[in-house]
C-alpha positions as CSV (number, residue, x, y, z in Angstrom):
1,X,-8.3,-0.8,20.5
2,X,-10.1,2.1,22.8
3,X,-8.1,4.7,20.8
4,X,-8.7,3.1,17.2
5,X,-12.2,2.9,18.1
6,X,-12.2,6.7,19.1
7,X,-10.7,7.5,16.1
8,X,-12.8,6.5,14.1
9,X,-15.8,7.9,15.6
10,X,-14.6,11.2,15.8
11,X,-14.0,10.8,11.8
12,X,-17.0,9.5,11.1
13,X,-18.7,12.0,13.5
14,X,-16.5,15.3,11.8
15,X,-17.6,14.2,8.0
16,X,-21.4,13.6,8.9
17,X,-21.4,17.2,10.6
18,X,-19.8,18.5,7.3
19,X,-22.2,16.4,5.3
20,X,-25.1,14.8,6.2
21,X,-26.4,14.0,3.2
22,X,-24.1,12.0,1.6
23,X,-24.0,9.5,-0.8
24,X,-21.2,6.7,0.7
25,X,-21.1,5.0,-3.1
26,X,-19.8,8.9,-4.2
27,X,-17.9,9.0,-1.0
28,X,-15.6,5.9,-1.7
29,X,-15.2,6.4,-5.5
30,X,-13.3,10.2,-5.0
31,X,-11.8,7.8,-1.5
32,X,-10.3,5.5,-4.4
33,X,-9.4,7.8,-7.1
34,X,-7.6,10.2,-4.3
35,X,-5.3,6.7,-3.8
36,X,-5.2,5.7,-7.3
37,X,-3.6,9.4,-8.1
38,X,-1.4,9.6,-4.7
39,X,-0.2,5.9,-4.4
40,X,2.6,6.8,-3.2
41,X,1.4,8.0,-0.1
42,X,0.8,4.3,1.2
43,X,4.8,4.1,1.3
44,X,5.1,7.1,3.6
45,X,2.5,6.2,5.6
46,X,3.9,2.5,5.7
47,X,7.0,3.6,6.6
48,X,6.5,6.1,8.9
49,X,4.3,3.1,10.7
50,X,7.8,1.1,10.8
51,X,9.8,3.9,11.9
52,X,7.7,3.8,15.3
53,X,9.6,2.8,18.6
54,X,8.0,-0.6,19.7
55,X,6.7,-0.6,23.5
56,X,9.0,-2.4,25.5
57,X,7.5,-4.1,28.3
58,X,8.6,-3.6,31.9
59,X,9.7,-6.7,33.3
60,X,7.5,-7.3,36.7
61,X,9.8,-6.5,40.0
62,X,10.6,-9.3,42.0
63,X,10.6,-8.6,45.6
């Protein structure tokens, strides 16, 4: 949760830098119509999501 959070600060922080005067309503229409041209992109990024090892956890030691 620490590193999602991070994430998206540093995100947030790198596209206010670039520009600060944004309009967000602008912002998330070219955010849609990138998607609505490159749907297929959600597939890779799906899959490359399910092609992650899962964390095994350790088993605690018994003494």
């Amino acid at each position: 949760m620490k590193y999602r959070a991070g994430v998206i600060f540093l995100i947030s922080g790198l596209l206010l830098l670039w520009k600060p005067n944004m309009r967000v309503d602008l912002a998330i229409e070219q955010c849609l119509l990138f998607f609505m041209d490159n749907w297929p992109l959600l597939f890779v990024l799906l899959g490359i999501f399910l092609l992650q090892p899962k964390k095994k956890k350790s088993k605690p030691r018994k003494s």
